[in-house]
C-alpha positions as CSV (number, residue, x, y, z in Angstrom):
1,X,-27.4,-5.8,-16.5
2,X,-30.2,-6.6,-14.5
3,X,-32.2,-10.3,-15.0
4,X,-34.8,-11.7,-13.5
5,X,-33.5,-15.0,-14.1
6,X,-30.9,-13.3,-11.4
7,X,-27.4,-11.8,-12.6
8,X,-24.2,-10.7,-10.9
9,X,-23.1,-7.2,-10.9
10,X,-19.1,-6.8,-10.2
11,X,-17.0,-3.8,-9.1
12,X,-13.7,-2.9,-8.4
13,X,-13.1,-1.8,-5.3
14,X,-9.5,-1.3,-5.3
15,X,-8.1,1.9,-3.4
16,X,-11.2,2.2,-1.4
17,X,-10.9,-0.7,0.9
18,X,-7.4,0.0,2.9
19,X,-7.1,-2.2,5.8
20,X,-8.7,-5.0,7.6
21,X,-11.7,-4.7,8.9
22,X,-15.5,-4.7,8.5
23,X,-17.0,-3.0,5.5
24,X,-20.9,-2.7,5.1
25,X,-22.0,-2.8,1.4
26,X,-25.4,-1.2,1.3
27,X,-27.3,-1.7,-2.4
28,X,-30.2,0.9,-2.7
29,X,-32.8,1.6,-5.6
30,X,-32.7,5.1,-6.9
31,X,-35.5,4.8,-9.7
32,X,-37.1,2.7,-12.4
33,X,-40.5,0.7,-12.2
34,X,-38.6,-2.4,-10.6
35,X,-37.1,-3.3,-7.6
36,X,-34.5,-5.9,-6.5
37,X,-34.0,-8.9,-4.4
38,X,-30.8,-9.3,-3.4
39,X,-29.5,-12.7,-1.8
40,X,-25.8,-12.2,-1.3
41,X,-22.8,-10.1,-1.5
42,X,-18.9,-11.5,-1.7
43,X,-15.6,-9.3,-1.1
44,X,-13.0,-11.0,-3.3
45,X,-9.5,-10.6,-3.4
46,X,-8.2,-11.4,-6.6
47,X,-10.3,-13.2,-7.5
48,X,-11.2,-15.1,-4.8
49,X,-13.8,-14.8,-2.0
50,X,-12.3,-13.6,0.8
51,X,-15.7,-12.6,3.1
52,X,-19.6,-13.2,1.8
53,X,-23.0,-11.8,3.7
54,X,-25.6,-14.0,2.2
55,X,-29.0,-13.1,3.7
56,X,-33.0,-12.0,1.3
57,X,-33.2,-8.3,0.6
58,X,-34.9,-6.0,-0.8
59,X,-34.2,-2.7,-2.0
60,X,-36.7,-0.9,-4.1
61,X,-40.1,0.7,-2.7
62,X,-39.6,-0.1,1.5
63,X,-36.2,-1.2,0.8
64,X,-35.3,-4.0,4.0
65,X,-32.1,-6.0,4.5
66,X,-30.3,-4.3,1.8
67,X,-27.0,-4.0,4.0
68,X,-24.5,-6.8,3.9
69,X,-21.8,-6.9,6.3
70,X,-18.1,-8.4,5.1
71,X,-14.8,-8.8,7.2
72,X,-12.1,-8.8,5.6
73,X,-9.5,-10.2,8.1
74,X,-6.3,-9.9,6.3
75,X,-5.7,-6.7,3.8
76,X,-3.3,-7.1,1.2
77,X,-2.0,-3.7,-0.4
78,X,-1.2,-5.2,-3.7
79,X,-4.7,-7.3,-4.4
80,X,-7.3,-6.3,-6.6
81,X,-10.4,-6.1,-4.5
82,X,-14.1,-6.5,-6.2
83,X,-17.8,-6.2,-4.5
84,X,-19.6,-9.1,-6.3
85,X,-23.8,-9.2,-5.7
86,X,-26.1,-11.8,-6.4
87,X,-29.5,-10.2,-7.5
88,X,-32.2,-10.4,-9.2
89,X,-34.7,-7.8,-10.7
90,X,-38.8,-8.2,-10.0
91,X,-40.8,-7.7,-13.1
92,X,-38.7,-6.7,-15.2
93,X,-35.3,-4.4,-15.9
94,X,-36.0,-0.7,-15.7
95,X,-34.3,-0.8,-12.2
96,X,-31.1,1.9,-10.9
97,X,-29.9,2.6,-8.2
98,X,-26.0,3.0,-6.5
99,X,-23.9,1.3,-4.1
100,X,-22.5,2.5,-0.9
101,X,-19.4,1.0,1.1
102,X,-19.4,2.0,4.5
103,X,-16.0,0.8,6.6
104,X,-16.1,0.5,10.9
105,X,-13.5,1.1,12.9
């Protein structure tokens, strides 16, 4: 749930990310009265951090640096793989939006 003390907002990933490589995790506001400022994003493999991007974002009305990049150098087909953010909401909670993972070749 969003916070504007700041929060961390987990998913699984597992299945989508099949090899090693870059993947872009892109966090963008659909709707609500508040946007979010976003300072880093973490690829872990069970568990355990395996890449992090951590850079100031926005994403909300003129959404900038929303995009954090991750390389994942070593995939392991039996790990449970989770997208963890670091956020936090600006003037209150009514903020949703959805995530995209984009992978490079």
């Amino acid at each position: 749930e969003m916070d504007e003390a700041g929060c961390q907002i987990r998913l699984d990933v597992t299945g989508k990310i099949q090899a090693a490589g870059d993947v872009l995790v892109e966090w963008n506001y659909q709707r609500g009265a508040h946007g979010v400022s976003l300072q880093k994003t973490e690829l872990l493999a069970n568990g355990e951090v395996v890449a992090v991007d951590e850079h100031e974002g926005w994403t909300g009305a003129g959404s900038h640096n929303n995009t954090y990049q991750l390389r994942l150098q070593t995939f392991n087909p039996q790990a449970k793989y989770e997208i963890l953010g670091t956020m936090k909401s600006s003037g209150g909670t009514d903020s949703f939006g959805d995530v995209w993972l984009i992978f490079e070749e």
